[in-house]
C-alpha positions as CSV (number, residue, x, y, z in Angstrom):
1,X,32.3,8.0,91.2
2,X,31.2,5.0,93.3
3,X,27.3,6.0,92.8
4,X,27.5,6.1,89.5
5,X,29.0,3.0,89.2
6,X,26.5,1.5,91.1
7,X,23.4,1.5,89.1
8,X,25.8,0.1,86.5
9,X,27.3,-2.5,88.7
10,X,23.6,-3.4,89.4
11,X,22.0,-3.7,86.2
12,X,25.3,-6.0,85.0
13,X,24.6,-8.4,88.0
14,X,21.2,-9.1,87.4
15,X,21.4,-10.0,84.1
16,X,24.3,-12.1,84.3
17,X,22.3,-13.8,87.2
18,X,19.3,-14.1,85.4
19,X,21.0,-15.7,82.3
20,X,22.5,-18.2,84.5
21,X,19.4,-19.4,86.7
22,X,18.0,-20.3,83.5
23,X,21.0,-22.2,81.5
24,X,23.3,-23.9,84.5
25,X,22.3,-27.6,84.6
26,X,25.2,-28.8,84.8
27,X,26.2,-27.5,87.8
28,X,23.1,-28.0,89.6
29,X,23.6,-31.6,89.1
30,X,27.3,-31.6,90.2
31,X,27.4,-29.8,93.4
32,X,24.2,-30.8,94.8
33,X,22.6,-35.0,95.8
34,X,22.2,-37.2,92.8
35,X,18.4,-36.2,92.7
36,X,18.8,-32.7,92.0
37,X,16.7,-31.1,89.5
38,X,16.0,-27.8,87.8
39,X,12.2,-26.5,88.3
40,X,11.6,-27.1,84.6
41,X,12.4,-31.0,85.6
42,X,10.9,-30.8,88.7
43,X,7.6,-29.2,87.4
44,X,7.7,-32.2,85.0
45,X,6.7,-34.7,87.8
46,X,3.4,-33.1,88.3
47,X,2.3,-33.8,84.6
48,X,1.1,-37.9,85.2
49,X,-0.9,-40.0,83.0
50,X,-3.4,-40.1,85.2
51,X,-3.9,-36.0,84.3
52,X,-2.2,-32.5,85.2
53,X,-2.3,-31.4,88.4
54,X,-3.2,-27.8,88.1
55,X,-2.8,-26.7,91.2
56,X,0.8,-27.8,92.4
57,X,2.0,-26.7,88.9
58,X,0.8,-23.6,89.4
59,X,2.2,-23.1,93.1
60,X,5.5,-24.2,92.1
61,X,5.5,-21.5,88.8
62,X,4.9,-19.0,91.1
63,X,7.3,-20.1,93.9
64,X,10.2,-20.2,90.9
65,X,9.5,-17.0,89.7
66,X,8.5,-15.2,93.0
67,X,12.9,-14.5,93.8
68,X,13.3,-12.9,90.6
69,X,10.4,-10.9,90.7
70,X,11.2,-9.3,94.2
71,X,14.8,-8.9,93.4
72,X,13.6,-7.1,90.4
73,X,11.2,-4.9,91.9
74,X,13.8,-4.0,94.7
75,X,16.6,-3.3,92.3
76,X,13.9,-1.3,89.6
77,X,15.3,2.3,90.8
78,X,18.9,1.1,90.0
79,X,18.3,-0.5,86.7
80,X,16.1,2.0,85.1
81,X,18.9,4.5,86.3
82,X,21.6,2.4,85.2
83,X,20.1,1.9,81.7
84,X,19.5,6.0,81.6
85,X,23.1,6.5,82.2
86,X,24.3,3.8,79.9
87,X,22.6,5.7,77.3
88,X,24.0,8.8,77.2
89,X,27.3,9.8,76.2
C-alpha cells in the first residue's frame, strides 16, 4: 500500500510547495531580518533609472527557478505516476 501512496504523497507535496513559494510574503517578512525580500522584490532593485541590468536579472531568474526545476525533474517518475494512478478508478 505504501508505494502506491507514494507517488500520491509526492505529487500532493509539490504542488502545495509550489503554490506557497510563490504566494507567502507575509511570512518571509516575519520570520526572517527587517530587509527580507521575495525574488520578485529583490529582482526589482536591478531595474535603475540609469537602465536594466540584463545580466544580474537574468542570473538571478535562473538562480530562483533553478530549485524548482531540479526538484521537478527528480521527482518526474513519481508525478507522472502519481497523476496515472489518480486517474483511474
Amino acid at each position: 500500500m505504501l508505494p502506491v501512496n507514494a507517488s500520491s504523497f509526492c505529487r500532493a507535496n509539490l504542488t502545495t510547495a509550489t503554490g506557497k513559494v510563490v504566494g507567502d510574503y507575509g511570512i518571509a517578512v516575519s520570520l526572517t531580518a527587517t530587509r527580507a525580500a521575495t525574488v520578485p522584490m529583490f529582482m526589482i532593485g536591478f531595474v535603475t533609472s540609469e537602465g536594466l541590468f540584463w545580466a544580474k536579472l537574468a542570473a538571478a531568474g535562473t538562480m530562483a527557478m533553478l530549485p524548482v526545476v531540479l526538484v521537478g525533474w527528480s521527482a518526474q517518475r513519481q508525478l507522472v505516476r502519481g497523476l496515472s494512478l489518480g486517474a483511474v478508478k
